[in-house]
BAFI-724269 format. One line per 2 residues: their letters; for each residue y, x, z of N, C-alpha, C. Coordinates in Angstrom, 1 decimal. Layout:
residues N
a) Y X Z Y X Z Y X Z  ...
END
This chain:
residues 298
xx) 64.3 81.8 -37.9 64.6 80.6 -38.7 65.6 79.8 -38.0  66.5 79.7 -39.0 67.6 78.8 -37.7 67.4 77.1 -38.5
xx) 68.2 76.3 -38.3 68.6 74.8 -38.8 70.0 74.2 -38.5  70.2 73.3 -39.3 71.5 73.0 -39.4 71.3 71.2 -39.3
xx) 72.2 70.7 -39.2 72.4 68.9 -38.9 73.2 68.5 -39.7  72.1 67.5 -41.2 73.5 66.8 -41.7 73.5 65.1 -41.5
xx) 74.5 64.5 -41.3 74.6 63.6 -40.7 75.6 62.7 -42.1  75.2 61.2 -42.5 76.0 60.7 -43.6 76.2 59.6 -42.7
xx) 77.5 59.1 -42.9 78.4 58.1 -42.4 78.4 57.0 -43.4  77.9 55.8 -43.8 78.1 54.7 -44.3 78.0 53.5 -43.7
xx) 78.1 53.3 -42.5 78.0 51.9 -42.3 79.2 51.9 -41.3  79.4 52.5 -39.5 80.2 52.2 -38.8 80.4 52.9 -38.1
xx) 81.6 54.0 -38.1 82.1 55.3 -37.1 81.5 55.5 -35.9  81.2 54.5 -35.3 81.1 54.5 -34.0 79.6 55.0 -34.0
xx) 78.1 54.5 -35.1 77.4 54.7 -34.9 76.9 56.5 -35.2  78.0 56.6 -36.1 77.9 58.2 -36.4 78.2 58.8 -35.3
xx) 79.5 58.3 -34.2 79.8 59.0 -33.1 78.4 59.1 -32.4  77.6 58.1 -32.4 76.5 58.0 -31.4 75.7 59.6 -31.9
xx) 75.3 59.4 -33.3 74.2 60.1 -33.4 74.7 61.9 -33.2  76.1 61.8 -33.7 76.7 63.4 -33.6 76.7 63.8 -31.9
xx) 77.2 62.6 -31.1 77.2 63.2 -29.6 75.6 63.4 -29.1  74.3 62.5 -29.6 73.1 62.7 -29.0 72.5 64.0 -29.8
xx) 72.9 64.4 -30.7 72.8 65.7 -31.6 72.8 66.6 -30.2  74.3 66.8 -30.2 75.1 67.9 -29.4 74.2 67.9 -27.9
xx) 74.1 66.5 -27.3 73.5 66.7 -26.2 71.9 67.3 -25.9  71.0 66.8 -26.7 69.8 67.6 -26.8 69.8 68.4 -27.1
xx) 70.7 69.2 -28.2 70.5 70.5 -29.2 71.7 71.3 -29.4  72.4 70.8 -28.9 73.7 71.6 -28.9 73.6 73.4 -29.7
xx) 72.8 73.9 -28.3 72.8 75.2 -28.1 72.1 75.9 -29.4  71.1 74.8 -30.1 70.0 75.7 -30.6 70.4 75.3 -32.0
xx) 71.7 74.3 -32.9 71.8 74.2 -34.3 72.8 75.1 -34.6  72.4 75.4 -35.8 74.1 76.7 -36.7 74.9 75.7 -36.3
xx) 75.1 74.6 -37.2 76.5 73.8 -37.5 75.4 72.2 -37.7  76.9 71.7 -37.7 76.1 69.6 -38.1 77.3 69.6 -38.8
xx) 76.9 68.8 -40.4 78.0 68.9 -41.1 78.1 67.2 -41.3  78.9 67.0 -41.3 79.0 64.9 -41.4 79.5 64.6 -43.0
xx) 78.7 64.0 -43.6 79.4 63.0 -44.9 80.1 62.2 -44.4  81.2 61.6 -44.5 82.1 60.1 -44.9 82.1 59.9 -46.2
xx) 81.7 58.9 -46.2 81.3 58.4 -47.5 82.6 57.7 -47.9  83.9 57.9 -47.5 85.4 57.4 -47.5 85.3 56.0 -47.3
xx) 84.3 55.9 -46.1 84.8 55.0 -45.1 86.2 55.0 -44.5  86.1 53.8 -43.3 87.9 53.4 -42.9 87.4 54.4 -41.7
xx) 86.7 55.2 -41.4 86.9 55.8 -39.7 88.2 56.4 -39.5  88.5 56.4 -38.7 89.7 57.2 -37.8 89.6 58.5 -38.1
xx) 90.7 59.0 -38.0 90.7 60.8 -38.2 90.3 61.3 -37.0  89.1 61.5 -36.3 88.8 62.0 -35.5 87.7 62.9 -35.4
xx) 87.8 64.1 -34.5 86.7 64.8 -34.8 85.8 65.5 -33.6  84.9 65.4 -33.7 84.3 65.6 -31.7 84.7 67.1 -31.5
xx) 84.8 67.2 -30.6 84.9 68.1 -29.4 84.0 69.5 -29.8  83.9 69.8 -30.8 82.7 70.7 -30.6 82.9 71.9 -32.3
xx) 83.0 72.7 -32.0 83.3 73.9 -33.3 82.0 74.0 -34.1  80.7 73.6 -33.9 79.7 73.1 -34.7 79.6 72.2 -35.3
xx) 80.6 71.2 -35.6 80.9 70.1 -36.6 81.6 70.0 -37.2  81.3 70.1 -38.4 82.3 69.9 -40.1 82.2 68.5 -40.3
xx) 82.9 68.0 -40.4 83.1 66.3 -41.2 83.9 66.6 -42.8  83.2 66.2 -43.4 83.8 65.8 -44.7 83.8 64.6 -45.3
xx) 85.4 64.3 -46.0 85.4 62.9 -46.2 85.5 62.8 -47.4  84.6 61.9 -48.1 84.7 61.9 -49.9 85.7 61.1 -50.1
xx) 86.7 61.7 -51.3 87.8 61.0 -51.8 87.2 59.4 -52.7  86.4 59.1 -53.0 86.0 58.1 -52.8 84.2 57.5 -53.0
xx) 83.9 56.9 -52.9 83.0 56.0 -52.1 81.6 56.5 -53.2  80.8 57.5 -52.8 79.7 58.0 -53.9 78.3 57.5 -53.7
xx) 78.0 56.4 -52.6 76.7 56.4 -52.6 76.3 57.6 -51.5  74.8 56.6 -51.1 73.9 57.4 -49.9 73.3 58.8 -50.7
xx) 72.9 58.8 -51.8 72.1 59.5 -52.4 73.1 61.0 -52.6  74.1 60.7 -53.2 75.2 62.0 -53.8 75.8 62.6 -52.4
xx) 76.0 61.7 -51.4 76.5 62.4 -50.2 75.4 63.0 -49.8  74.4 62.9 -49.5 73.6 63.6 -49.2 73.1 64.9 -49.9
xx) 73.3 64.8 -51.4 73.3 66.0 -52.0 74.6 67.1 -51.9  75.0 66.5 -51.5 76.5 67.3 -51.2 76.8 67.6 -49.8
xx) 76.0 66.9 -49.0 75.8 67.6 -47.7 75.0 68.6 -47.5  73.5 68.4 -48.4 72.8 69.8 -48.5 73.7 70.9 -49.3
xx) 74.6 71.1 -50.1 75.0 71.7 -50.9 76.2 72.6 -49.9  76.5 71.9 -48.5 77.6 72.3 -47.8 76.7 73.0 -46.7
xx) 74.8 72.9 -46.7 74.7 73.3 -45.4 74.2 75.2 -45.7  73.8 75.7 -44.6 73.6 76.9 -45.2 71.9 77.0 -45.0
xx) 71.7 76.8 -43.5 70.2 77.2 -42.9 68.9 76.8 -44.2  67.8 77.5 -43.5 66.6 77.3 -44.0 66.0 76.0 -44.2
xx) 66.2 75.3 -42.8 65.7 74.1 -42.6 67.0 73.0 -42.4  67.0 71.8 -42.8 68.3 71.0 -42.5 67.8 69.6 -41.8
xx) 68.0 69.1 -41.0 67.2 68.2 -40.4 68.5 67.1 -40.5  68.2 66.0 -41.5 68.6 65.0 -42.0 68.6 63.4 -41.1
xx) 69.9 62.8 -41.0 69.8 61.6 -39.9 71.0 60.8 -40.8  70.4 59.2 -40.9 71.4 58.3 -41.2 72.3 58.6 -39.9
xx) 73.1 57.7 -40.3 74.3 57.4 -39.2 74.1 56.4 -38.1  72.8 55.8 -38.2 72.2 54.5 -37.5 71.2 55.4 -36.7
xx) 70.5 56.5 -37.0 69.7 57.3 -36.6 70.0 58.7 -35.2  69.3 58.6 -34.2 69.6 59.8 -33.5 68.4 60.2 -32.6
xx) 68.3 61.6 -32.3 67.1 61.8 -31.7 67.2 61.3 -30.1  66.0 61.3 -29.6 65.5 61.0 -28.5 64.9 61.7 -27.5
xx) 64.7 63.1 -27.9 64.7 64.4 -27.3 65.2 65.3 -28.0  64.9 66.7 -28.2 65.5 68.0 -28.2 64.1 68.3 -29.6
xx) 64.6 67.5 -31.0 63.7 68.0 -32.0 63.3 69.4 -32.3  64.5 70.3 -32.0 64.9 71.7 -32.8 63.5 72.3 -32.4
xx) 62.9 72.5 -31.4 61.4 73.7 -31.3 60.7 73.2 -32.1  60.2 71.9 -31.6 59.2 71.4 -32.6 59.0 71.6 -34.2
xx) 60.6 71.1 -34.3 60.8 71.2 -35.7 60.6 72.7 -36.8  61.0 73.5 -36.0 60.9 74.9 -36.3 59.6 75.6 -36.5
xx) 59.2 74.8 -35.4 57.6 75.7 -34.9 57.1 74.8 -36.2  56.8 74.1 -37.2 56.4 73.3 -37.8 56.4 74.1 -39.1
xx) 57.7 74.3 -39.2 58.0 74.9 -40.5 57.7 76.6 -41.0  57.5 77.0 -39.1 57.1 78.6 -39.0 56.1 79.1 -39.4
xx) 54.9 77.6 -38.9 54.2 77.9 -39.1 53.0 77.9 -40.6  53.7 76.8 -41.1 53.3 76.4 -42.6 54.4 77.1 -43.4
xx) 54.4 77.9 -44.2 55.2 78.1 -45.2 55.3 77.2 -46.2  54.1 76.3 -46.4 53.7 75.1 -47.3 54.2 74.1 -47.3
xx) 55.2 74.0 -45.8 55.5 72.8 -45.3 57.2 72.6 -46.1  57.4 71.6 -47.2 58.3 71.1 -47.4 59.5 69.6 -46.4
xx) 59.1 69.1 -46.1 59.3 67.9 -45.3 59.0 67.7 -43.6  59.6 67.3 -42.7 58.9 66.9 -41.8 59.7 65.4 -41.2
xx) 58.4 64.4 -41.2 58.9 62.9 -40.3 58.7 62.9 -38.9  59.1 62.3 -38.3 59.3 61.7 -37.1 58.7 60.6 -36.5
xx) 58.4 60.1 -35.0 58.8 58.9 -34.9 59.3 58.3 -34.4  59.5 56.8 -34.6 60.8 56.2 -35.0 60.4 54.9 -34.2
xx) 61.4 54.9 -33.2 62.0 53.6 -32.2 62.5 53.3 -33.0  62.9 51.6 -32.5 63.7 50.8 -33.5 64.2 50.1 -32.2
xx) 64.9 48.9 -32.8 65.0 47.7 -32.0 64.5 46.9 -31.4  64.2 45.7 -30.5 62.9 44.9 -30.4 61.3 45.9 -29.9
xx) 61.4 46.9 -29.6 60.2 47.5 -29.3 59.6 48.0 -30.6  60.2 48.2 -31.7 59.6 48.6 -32.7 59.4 49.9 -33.2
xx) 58.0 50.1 -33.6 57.7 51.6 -33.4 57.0 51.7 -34.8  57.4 52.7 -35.1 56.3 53.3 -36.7 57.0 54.7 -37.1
xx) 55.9 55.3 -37.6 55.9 56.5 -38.1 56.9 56.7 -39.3  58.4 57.5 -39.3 59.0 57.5 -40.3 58.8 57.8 -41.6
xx) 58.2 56.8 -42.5 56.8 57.4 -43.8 56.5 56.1 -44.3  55.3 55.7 -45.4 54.6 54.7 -45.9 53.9 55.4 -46.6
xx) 52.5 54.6 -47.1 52.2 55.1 -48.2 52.8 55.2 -49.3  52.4 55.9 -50.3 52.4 55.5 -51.8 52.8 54.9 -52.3
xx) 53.9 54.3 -52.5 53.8 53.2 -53.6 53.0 52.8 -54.6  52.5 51.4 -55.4 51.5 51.6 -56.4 51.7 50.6 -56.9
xx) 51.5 50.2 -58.4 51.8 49.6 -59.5 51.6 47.7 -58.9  50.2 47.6 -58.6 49.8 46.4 -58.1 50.5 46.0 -57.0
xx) 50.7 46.6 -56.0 51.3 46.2 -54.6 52.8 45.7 -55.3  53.5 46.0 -56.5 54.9 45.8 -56.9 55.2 44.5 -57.6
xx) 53.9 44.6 -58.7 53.5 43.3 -59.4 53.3 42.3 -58.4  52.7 42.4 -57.0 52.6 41.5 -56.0 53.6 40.8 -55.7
xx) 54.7 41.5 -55.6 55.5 41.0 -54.8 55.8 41.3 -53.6  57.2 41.6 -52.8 57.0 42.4 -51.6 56.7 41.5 -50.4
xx) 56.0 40.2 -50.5 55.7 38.9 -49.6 54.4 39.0 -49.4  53.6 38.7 -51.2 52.4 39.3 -51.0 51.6 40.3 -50.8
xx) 52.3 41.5 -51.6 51.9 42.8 -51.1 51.8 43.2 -49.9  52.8 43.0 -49.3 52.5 43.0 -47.9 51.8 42.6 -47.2
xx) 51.5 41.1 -47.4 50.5 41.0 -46.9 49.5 41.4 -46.7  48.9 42.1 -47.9 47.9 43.1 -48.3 47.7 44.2 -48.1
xx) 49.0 44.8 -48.0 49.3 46.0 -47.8 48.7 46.0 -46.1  48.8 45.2 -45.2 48.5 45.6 -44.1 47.2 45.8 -43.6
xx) 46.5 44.9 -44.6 45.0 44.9 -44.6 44.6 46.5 -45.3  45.6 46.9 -45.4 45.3 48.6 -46.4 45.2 48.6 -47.9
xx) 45.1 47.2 -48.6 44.8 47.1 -49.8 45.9 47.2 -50.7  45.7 47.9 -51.9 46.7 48.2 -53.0 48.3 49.4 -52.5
xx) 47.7 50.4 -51.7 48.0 51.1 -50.7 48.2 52.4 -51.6  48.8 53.3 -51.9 48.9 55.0 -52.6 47.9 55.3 -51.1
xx) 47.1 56.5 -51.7 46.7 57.7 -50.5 47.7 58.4 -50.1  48.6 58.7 -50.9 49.7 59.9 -50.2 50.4 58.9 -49.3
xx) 51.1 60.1 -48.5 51.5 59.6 -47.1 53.4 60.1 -47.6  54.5 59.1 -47.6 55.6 59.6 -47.8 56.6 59.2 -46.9
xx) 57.3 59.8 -47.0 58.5 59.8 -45.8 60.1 59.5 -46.4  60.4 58.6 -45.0 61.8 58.2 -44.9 62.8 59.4 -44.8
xx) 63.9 58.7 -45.3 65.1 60.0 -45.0 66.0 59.7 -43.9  65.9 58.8 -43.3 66.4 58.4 -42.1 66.1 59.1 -41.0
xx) 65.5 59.7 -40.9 65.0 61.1 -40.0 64.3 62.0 -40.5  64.6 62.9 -41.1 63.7 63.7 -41.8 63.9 65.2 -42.0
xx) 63.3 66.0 -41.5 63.7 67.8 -41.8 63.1 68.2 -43.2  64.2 69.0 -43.5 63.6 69.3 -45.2 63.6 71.0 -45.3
xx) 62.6 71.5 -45.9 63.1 73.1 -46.2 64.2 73.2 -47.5  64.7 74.2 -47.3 66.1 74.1 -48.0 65.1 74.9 -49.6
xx) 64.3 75.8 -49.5 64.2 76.2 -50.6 63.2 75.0 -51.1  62.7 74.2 -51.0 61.8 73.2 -51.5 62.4 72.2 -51.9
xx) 63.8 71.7 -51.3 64.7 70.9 -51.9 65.2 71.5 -53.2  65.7 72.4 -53.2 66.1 73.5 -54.0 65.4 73.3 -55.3
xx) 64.2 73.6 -54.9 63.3 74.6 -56.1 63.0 72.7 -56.9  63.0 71.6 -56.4 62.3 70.3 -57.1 63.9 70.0 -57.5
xx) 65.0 70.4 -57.0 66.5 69.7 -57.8 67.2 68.7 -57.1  66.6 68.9 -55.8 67.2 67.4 -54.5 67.1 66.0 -54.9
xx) 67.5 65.1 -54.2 67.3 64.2 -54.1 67.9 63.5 -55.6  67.4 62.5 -56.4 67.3 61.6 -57.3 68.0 60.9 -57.4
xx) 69.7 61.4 -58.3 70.7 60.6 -58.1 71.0 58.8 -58.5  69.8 59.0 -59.7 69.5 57.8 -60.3 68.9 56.7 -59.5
xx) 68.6 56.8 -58.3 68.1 55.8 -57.6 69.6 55.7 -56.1  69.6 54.6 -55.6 70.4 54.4 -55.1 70.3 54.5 -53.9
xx) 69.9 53.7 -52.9 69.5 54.0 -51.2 68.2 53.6 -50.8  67.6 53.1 -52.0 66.2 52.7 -52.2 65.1 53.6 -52.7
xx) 64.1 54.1 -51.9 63.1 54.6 -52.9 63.6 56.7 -53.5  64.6 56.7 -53.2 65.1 58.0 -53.2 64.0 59.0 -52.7
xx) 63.8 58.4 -51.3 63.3 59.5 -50.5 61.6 59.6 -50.6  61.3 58.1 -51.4 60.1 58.0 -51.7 59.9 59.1 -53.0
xx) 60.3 59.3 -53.6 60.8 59.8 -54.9 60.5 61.2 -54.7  61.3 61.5 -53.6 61.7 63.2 -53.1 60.2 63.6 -52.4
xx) 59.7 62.6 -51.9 58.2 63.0 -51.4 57.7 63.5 -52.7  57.6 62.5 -53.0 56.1 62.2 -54.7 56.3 63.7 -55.2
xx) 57.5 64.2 -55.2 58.0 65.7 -56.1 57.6 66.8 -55.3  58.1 66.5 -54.0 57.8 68.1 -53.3 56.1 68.2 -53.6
xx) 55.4 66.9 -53.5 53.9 67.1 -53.1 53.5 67.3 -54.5  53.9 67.2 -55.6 53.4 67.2 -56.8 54.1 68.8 -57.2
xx) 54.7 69.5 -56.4 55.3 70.4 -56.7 54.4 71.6 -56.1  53.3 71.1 -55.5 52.7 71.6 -54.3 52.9 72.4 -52.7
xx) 54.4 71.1 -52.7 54.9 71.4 -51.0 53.8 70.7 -50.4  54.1 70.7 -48.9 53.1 69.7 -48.4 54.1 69.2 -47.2
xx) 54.1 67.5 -47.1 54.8 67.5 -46.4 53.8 66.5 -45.0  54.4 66.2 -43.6 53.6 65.3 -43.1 54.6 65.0 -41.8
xx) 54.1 64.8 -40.9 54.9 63.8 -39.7 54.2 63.5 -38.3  55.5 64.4 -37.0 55.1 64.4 -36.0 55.4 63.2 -34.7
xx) 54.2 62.6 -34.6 54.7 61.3 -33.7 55.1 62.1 -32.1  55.2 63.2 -32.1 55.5 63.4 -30.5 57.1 64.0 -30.5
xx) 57.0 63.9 -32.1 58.9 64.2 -32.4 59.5 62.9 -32.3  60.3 62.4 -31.1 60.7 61.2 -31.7 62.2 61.1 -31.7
xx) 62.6 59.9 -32.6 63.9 59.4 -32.6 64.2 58.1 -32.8  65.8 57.4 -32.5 65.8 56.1 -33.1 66.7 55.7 -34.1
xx) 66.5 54.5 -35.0 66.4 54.7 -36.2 67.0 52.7 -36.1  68.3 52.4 -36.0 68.4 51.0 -36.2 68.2 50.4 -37.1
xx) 68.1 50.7 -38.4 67.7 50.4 -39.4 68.5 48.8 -39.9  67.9 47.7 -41.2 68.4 47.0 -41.2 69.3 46.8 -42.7
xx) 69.3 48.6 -43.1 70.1 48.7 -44.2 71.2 48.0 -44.5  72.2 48.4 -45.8 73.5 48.1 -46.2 73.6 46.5 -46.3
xx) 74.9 45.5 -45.1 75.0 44.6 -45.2 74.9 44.3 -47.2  74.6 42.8 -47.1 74.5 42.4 -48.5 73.7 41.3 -48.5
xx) 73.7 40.6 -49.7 73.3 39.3 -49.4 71.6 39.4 -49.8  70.6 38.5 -49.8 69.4 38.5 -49.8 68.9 38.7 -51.1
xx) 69.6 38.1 -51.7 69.1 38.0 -53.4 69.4 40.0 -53.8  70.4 40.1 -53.4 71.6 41.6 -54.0 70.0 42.5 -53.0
xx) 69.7 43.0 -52.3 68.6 43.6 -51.6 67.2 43.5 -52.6  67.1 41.8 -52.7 65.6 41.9 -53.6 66.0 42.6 -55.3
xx) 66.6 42.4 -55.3 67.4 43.0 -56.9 67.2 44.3 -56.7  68.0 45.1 -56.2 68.0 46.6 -55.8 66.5 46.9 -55.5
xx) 65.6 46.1 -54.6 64.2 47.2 -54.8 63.5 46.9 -55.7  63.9 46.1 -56.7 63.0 45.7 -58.1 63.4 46.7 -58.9
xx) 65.3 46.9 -58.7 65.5 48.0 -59.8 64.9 49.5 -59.7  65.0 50.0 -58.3 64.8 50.9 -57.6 63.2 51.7 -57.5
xx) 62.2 50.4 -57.6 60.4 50.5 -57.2 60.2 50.4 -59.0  60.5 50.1 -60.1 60.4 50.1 -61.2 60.3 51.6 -61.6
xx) 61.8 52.0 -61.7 62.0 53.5 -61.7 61.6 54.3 -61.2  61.0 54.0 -59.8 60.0 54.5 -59.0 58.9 55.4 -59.8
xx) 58.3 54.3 -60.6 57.0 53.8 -61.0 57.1 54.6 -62.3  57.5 54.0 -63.0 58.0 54.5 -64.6 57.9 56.0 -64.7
xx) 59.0 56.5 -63.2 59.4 57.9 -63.5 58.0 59.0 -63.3  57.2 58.2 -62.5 56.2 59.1 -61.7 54.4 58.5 -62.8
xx) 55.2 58.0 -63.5 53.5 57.4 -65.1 53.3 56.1 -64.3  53.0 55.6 -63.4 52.3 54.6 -62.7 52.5 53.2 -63.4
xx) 53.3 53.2 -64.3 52.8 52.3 -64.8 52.2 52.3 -66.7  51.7 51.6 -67.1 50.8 51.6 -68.1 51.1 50.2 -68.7
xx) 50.7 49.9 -70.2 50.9 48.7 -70.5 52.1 47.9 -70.2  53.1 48.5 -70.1 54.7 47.9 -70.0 54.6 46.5 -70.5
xx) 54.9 46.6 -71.4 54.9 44.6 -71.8 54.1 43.8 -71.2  52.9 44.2 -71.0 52.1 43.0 -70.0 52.6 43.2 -68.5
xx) 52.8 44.4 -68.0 53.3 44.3 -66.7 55.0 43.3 -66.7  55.3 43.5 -67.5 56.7 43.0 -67.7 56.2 41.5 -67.6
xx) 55.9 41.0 -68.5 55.0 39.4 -68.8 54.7 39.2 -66.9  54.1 39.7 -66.6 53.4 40.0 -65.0 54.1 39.5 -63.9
xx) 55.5 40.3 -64.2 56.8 40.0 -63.4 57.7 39.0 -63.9  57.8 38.7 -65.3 58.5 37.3 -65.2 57.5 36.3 -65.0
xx) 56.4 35.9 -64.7 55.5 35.2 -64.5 56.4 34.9 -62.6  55.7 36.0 -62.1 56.2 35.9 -60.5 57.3 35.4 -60.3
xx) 58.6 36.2 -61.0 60.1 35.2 -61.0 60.1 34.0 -61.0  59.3 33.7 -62.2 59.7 32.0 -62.2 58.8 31.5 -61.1
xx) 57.3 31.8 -61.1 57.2 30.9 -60.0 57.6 31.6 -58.5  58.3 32.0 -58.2 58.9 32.1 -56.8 60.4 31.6 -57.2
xx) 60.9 31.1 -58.3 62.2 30.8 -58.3 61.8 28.7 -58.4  60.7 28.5 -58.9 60.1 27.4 -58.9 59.7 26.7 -57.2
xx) 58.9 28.0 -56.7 58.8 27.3 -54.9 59.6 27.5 -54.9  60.8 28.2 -54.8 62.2 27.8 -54.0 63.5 26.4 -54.6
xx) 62.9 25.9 -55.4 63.5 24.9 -56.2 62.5 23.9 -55.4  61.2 23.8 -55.0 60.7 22.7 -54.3 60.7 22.9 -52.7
xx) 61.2 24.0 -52.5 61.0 24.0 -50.8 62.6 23.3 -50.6  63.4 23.8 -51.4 65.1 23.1 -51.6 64.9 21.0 -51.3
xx) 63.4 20.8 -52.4 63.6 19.5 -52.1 62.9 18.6 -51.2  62.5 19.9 -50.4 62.1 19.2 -48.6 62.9 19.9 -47.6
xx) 64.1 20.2 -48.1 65.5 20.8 -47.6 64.5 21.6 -46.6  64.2 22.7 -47.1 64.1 23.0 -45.9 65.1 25.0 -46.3
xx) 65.7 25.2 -46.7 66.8 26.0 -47.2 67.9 25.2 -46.5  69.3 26.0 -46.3 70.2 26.0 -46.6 71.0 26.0 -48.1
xx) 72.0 25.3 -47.9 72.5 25.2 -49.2 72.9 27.1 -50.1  73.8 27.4 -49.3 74.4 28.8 -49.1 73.2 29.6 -50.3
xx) 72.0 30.0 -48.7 70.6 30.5 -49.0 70.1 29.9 -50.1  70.0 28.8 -50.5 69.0 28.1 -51.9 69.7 28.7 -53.2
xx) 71.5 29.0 -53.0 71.8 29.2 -54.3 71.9 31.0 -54.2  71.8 31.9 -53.3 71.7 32.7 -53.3 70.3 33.2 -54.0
xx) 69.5 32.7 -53.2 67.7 33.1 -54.0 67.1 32.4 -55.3  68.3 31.2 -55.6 67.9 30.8 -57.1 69.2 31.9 -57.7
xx) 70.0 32.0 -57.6 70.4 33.0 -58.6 69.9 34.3 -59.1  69.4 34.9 -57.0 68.6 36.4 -57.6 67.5 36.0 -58.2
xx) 66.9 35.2 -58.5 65.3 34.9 -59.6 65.8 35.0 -60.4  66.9 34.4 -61.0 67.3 33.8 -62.5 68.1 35.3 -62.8
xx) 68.3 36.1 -62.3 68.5 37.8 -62.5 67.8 38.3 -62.9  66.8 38.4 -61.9 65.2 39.0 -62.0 64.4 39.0 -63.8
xx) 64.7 37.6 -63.6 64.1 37.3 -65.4 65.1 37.6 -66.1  66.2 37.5 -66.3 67.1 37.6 -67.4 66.9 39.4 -67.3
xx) 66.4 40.4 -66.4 67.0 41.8 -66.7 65.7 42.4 -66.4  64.4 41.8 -66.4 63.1 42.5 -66.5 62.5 43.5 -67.6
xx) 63.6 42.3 -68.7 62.8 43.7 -70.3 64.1 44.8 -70.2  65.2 44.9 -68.8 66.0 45.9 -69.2 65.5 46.9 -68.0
xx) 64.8 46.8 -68.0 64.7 47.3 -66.2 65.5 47.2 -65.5  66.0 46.2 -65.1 66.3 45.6 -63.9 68.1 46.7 -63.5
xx) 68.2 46.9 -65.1 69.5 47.6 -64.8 70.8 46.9 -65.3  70.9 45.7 -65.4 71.8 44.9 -65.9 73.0 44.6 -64.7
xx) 74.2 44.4 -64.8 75.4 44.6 -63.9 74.9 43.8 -62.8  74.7 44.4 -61.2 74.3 43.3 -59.9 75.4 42.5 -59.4
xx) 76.6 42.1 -60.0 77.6 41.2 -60.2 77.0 40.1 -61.0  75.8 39.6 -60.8 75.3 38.6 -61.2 75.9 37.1 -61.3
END
């Protein structure tokens, strides 16, 4: 069983340089090829030192989701072990990873784990997504969510570090063009396992993972996972009773668009920030009965 390295470039050359040279260093000897997306970024025409790396640069700007289908589409191996450009390993994943996949035939997916910044450590995965934790809110749910409550049982995995079998990508139709850099890979779980892959995640595999996602403003982020966790939901039945859940979420908008209209009048906002988060509310409601697909040029 051999593997191959695809690596997508959207944020900053430099960080891609990072993860392609920590590739080569740990694993050099033991990958077919590492193929690079540019997502027709401004990087430099430059290309490492090394006849195992193909870079390709899209003629123009397609999104995390389509580069990535088109980097699987360019790789050849059984197994493709998948890394943002913010992402790079921290030892020599290739045995582990192999021995993983050798050994399960069943095994569609495999996570990692994942250093961060600040000392931050977690298993590259989440639960489930689930209807209630969404209606919450991602303030309150969370909150809750940490106590375990309103939690999915299944266990799903980030794409930020993630090894996939190529025939299991294959056989479910790859990743979910209709979703954007959000929830994709949530998406791609819920399928392989509903497909009856099985996927899971090794904490003695580790890597790091700067995270922090695509600059953008605060309102433009909460927008995108409303549009993004909706579709989620919808596509996979989870939700029921549409109109009342809808009722459910403009209820939340206004009043989170309401405290932020009173926390504004014990200034405790910036001006900038106050019109930023009153406008993503006043989005939120105006595009709830459309699913949340109305132009984000708000």
């Amino acid at each position: 069983m051999n593997i191959d390295v695809l690596i997508t470039n959207y944020k900053a050359w430099n960080l891609t340089q990072k993860a392609i040279h920590e590739v080569l260093r740990w694993s050099g000897d033991e990958i077919s090829r590492m193929i690079v997306i540019d997502d027709n970024s401004d990087a430099p025409n430059h290309f490492p030192d090394s006849d195992k790396v193909t870079i390709h640069r899209n003629s123009k700007n397609v999104g995390l989701v389509r580069s990535l289908n088109l980097g699987m589409r360019l790789t050849t191996a059984e197994v493709v072990l998948l890394l943002d450009c913010d992402a790079y390993p921290l030892m020599d994943l290739i045995p582990g990873t192999l021995k993983h996949f050798a050994e399960d035939s069943r095994l569609g997916a495999l996570g990692f784990f994942e250093l961060g910044p600040h000392g931050r450590t977690r298993i590259a995965g989440s639960n489930e997504p689930t209807l209630a934790y969404f209606l919450l809110g991602q303030a309150l749910g969370g909150r809750f969510g940490r106590r375990g409550w309103f939690l999915g049982k299944r266990f799903v995995l980030h794409a930020c570090c993630m090894a996939v079998r190529r025939s299991a990508f294959e056989q479910i139709g790859g990743f979910d063009e209709e979703f954007d850099w959000l929830d994709f890979d949530v998406d791609f779980s819920m399928r392989l396992q509903d497909a009856g892959w099985l996927i899971k995640a090794d904490t003695k595999l580790k890597c790091y993972h700067q995270g922090s996602g695509s600059p953008q403003t605060t309102s433009r982020r909460v927008i995108r996972f409303h549009r993004n966790r909706w579709l989620l939901l919808k596509k996979h039945h989870k939700v029921r009773f549409i109109l009342i859940c809808r009722l459910i979420l403009i209820f939340r908008h206004y009043s989170e668009w309401a405290l932020i209209q009173f926390s504004s009048a014990l200034r405790l906002r910036t001006k900038n920030e106050l019109k930023d988060k009153l406008a993503g509310r006043r989005f939120l409601m105006r595009s709830v009965f459309h699913d949340y697909e109305a132009n984000l040029n708000y």
